[in-house]
C-alpha positions in Angstrom: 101.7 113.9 104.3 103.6 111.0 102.3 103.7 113.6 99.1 105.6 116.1 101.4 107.9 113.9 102.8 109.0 113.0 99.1 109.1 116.4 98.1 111.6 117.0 101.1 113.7 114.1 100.5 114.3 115.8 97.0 115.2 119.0 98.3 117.6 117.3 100.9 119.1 115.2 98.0 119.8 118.5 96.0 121.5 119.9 99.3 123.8 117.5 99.0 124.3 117.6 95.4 125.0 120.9 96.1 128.1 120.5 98.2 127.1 122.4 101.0 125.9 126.0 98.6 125.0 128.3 101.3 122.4 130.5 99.5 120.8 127.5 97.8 120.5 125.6 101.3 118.8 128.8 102.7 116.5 128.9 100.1 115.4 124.7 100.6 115.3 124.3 104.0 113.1 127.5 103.4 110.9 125.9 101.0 111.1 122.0 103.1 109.4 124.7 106.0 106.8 126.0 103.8 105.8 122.4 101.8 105.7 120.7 105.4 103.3 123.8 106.8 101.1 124.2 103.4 101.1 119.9 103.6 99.9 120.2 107.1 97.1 123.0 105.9 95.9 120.5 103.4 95.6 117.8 106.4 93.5 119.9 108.2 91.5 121.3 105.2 90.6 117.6 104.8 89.6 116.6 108.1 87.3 119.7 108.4 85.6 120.0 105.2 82.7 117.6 106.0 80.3 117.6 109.4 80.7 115.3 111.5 84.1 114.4 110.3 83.1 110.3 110.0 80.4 111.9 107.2 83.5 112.3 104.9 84.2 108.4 104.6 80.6 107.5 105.4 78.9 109.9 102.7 78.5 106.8 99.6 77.9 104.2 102.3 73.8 103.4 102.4 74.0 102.0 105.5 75.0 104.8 107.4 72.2 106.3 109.4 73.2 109.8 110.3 73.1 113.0 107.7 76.2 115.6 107.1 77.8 118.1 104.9 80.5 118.7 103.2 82.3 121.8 101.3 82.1 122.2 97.9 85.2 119.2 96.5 86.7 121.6 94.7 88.0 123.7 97.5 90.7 120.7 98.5 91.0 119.5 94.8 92.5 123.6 94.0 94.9 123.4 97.4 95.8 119.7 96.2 97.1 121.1 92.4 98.8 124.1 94.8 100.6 121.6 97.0 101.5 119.2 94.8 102.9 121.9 92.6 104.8 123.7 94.6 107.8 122.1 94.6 108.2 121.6 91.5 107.2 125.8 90.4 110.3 126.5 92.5 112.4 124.2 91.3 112.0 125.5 87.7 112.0 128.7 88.8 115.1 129.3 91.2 117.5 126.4 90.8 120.5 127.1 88.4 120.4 124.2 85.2 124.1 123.2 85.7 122.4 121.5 89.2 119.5 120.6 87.7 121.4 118.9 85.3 123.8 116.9 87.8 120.5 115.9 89.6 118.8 114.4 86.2 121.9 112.9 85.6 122.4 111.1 89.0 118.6 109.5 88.7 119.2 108.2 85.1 122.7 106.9 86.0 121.4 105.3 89.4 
């Protein structure tokens, strides 16, 4: 969840960079929604890949007791690239570069 909340403090700093662009802060609080649901997915996807769910910290420990199973790894390291990513595919594909710009410029200046 810490990766989301990063992602939306970017989006929140570019609504203010912004100065208050009303199809542009449509568009991020759309996409905070969507990265704080598909973040909270991945949460979940964690929690119930393995059973019992104590198997999924206790599977390299030898002096665990019980048997379990888990999904393939794969499954949450695909939906981890997907989430990660997704800020940044929009960014690059919806943001106009004179904002961009400003926003690069603010972080190097800061």
């Amino acid at each position: 969840m810490s990766a989301c909340f990063g992602e939306i403090s970017i989006a929140l700093l570019l609504m203010r960079i912004m100065n208050r662009n009303k199809p542009y802060e449509i568009f991020l609080w759309g996409l905070i929604v969507i990265l704080f649901v598909v973040t909270l997915l991945l949460t979940i996807l964690t929690f119930s890949q393995c059973t019992p769910v104590t198997y999924l910290w206790d599977q390299l420990n030898p002096e665990v007791g019980y048997k379990g199973s888990c999904w393939d790894p794969h499954i949450q390291q695909y939906y981890g690239y997907f989430q990660g990513g997704l800020l940044k595919m929009y960014l690059k594909g919806f943001l106009d570069a004179n904002i961009l710009q400003r926003f690069l410029l603010s972080v190097i200046s800061s």
